[in-house]
N, C-alpha and C positions, 0 to 999 in steps of 0.2 A: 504493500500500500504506500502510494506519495505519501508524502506530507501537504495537507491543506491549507488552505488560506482563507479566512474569511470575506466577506466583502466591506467586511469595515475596514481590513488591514489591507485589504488591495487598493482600497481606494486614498485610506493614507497614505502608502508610498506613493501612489500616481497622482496626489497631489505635492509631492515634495517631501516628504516628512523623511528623516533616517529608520532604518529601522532599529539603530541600534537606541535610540530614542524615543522613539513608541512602544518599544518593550522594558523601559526603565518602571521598576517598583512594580514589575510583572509576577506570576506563580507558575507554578506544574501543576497543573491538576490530574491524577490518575485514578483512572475508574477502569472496572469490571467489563466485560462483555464486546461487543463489535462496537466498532464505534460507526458513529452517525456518519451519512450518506454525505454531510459534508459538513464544514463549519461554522455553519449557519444556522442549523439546525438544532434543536435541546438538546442538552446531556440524558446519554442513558448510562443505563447499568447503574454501580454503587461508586459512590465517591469514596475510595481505599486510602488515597493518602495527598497532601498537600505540600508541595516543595518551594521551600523558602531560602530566606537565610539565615542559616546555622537552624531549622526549627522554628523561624519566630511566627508569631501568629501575627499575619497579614489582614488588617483591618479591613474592609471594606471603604473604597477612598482611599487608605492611606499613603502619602505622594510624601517621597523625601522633601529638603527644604535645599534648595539653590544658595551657595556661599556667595556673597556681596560682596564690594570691597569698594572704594572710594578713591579718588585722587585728583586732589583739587588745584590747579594751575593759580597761586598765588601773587606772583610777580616773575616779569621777565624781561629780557634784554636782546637787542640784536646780537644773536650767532651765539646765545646760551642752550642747550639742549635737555631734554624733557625726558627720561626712559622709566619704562615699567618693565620689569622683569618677571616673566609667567613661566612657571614650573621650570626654571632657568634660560630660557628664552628670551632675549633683550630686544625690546621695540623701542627706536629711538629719533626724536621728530627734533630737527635741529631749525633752531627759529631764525630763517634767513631766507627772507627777507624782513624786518623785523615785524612781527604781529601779537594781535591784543592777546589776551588770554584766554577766549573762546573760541577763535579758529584754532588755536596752537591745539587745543584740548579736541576739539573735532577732530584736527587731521592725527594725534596719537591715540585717539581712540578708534578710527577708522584704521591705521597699524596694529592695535593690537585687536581687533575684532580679527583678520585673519587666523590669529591662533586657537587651534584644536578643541582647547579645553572650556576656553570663555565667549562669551559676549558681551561689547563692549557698546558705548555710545554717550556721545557728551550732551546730543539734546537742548543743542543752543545755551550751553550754561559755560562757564569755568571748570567744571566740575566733570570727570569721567566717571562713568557706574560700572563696571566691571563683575560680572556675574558667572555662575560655571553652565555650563554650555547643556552639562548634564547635571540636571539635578540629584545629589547626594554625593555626585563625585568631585571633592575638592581639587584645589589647586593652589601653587604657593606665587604669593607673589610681592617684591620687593622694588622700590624707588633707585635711581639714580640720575646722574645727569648734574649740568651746572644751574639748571632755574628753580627756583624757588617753591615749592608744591608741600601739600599736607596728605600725606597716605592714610587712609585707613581701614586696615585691614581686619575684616570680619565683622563689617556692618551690621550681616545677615550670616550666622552662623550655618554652617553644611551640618545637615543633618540627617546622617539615610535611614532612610524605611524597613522595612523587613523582607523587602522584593527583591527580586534578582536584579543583575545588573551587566549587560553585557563589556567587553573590552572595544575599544577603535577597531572599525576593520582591517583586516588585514588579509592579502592571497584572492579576493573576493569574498570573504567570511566573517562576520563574527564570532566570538567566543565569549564561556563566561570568564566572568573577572575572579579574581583569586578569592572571593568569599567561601563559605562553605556553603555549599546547597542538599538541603537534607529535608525532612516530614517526615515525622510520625505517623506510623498506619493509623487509621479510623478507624477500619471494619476491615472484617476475612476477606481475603474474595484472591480473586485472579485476576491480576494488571490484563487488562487487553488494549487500549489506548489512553494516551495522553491529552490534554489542550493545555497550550501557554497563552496566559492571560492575565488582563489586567485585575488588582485586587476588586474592582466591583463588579465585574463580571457575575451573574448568578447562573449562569448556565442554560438563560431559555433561548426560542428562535429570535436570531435576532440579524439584521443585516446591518448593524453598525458596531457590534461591538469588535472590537479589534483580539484575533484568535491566530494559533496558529495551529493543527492538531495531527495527529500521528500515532501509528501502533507503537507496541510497546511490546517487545521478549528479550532473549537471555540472547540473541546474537540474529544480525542479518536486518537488525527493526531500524525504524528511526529513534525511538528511546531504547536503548539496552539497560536491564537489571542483571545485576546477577541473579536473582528469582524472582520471577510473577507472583510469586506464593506470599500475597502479603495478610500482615499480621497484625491484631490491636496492640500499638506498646511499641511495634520493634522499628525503627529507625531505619527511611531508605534515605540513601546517600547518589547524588550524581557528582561525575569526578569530574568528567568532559561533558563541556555540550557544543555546538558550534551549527551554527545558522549560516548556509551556503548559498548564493546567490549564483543560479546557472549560466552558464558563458551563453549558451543559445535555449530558446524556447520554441 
């Protein structure tokens, strides 16, 4: 059996969206029996077990909190320079021709918006906002330069959810991130497929909710366990996952 796609997730990609960002603060869900004819359609069978991180119970809603940071263009001078450094990546806007303090701050915020991890924007002020690009996954970042600025880091504290969290793509893949990704059995039953899904997801028909779903055995599947044989109490563990985007359709 492929792996499925819902048309809520189809249609977020093909309006733009990453996918490794639409599945942020995402679950496993694994259930008993065949699965449904596609992703759009209700859950059957028995809900066995739910994969988080480390175990944690996945609220319903529950969205990490995106780290903030600030940097405020104070005073400046012709051909004094301005840099913010992100997860050691230095972006640096050298003030020549001499300008106010609100373009200088637009055009180093529009420098550092190119990097991976944040987004950035001055918003016609003095002042740059600097935020993480993925919510819950922080980022470090430090002042330099000869102009005169006020950093402040961690406006808005990072703060991740219980959800999974994929890595950058990479090879044409995602993968997960080095959390641990584990759940607790709920009920007996036999793993027959999976869906990954957002924590509000309830599992009825629905053409927007964003899914992705797939069998589930001991080798050859799209989810492998070491056993289907799942148990109230005993802890399933995923080591590897990786989301593959095909060269040709």
């Amino acid at each position: 059996m492929a792996v499925k796609l819902s048309t809520g997730l189809r249609n977020e990609m093909l309006s733009g969206q990453e996918l490794r960002k639409i599945f942020i603060d995402s679950a496993i869900k694994i259930y008993s029996g065949t699965a449904p004819a596609d992703a759009d359609a209700a859950v059957t069978g028995t809900l066995l077990a739910v994969i988080t991180k480390a175990s944690g119970t996945l609220s319903p809603g529950e969205v990490s909190t995106a780290k903030e940071a600030t940097h405020l263009i104070t005073s400046h001078a012709n051909g004094e320079t301005f840099s913010l450094v992100i997860n050691g990546t230095t972006y640096t806007y050298t003030n020549t021709p001499d300008l106010d303090a609100i373009p200088i701050a637009a055009a180093l915020a529009a420098l550092v918006d190119a990097d991976p991890a944040v987004e950035a924007h001055a918003a016609g002020t003095a002042t740059i906002y600097i935020r993480s690009k993925f919510p819950g996954v922080t980022f470090t970042i430090t002042k330099d330069g000869t102009g005169t600025t006020t950093l402040t880091d961690d406006a808005v504290a990072n703060v991740a959810s219980d959800g999974l969290k994929f890595l950058a793509a990479s090879a044409g893949a995602i993968a997960k991130n080095a959390d641990v990704w584990s759940g607790v059995g709920l009920a007996v039953g036999t793993a027959g497929y999976f869906r990954l899904v957002k924590s509000s997801d309830t599992g009825v028909l629905s053409t927007t909710e964003i899914r992705l779903q797939g069998n589930v055995g001991t080798s050859g599947s799209d989810l492998t366990l070491s056993s289907v044989n799942i148990t109230i109490g005993a802890t399933q563990t995923i080591d590897t996952a990786t989301i593959t985007m095909p060269a040709s359709v």
